[in-house]
Steps between C-alpha positions, in 0.01 A plus 500: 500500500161618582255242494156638365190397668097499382256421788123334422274551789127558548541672846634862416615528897736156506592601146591833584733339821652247335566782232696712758661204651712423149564881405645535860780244351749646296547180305075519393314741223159435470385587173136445514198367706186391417189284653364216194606273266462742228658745686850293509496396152479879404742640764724201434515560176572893545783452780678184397594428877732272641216333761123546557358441824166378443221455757313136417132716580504732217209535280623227178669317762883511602593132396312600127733825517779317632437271131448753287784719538779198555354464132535895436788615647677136618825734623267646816543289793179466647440472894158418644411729793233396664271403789376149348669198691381288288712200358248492172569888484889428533592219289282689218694846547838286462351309145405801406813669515537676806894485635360571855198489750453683828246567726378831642662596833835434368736714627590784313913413525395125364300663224815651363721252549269219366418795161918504474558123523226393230662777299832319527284187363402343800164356562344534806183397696433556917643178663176420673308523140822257340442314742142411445533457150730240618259334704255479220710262355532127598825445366612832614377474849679140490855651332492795833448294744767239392738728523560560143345490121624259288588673166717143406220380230586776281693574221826723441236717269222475735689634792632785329187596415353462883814703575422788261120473630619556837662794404117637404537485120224407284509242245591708208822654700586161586475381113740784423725478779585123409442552149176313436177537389208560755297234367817295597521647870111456561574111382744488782304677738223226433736191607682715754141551698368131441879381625467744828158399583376913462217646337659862343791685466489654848517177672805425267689763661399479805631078488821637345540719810480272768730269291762744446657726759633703144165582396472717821667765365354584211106387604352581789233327536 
């Protein structure tokens, strides 16, 4: 199955390369391009793609697009392209909705495999960036260098929840994957962050990870 592809990018020459780097895959269509916020609610909305690429720079901001259209058209997947390094920059692509974040200068053979596996449903985010958002954490910082996070606190509900959060799904997939109501999961998600010591849902995963050898293969973070 063809996986169809919308890129966001205020630099017509990087858009236009990473543009011929997914039509020279046979598995990629892209279906439309554009370079603002209002530009990928429009084409979005026209092309119905599988994933947007989004560039964090654009004019309306990338995280704000990144929002809006997980509102608007929740079945894109939604992976941040971008040069910002930024921890701030990440952890608010990832509440916003985003399924993956890489930076600029990625290789264009990890581009495509990285666009495939958050198509499959994983979540993904450049080691060295997980990493840091680790290290912003106390607790977190504390669980890695142990060895291990301790996911023992929490409940038979709560850890099926962390599990379907490290799978990358938001809170309303979650609620209808086990069945519940979102206002039910976001309870959960409350205790499960004061319980882990973490501060958002990125840091959730990213504890779950390091916990969990399982979680590896279906969140690479």
């Amino acid at each position: 199955m063809v996986t169809r592809i919308v890129v966001i990018d205020d630099h017509p020459l990087f858009r236009a390369g990473v543009i011929h780097v997914l039509q020279s895959a046979p598995e990629f269509e892209v279906v439309g391009e554009g370079s603002s916020l209002e530009e990928a609610l429009t084409i979005v909305a026209r092309a119905s793609p599988d994933v947007v690429l989004l560039d964090i720079g654009i004019k309306g901001g990338g995280i704000a697009a990144a929002s809006a259209l997980s509102q608007s058209c929740p079945s894109a997947k939604i992976v941040m392209l971008t040069i910002s390094e930024n921890e701030e920059d990440v952890s608010g692509a990832m509440q916003a909705g985003a399924k993956g974040y890489l930076i600029k200068g990625i290789s264009s053979t990890e581009l495509v495999r990285v666009i495939a596996s958050v198509q499959k449903g994983e979540l993904y985010v450049m080691p060295e960036l997980a990493a840091r958002l680790l290290r912003r954490s106390q607790s977190a910082k504390s669980n890695i260098l142990g060895g291990a996070a301790d996911l023992s606190g929490l409940t038979y509900r709560e850890h099926q929840i962390v599990r379907q959060l490290a799978r990358g799904l938001t809170n309303k997939e979650i609620a209808r994957q086990l069945n519940v109501s979102e206002k039910t999961v976001k309870h959960h998600m409350t205790n499960i962050m004061q319980k882990l010591q973490v501060r958002n849902r990125v840091e959730v995963a990213l504890v779950a990870r390091s916990a969990h050898p399982e979680f590896q293969t279906t969140a690479r973070m």
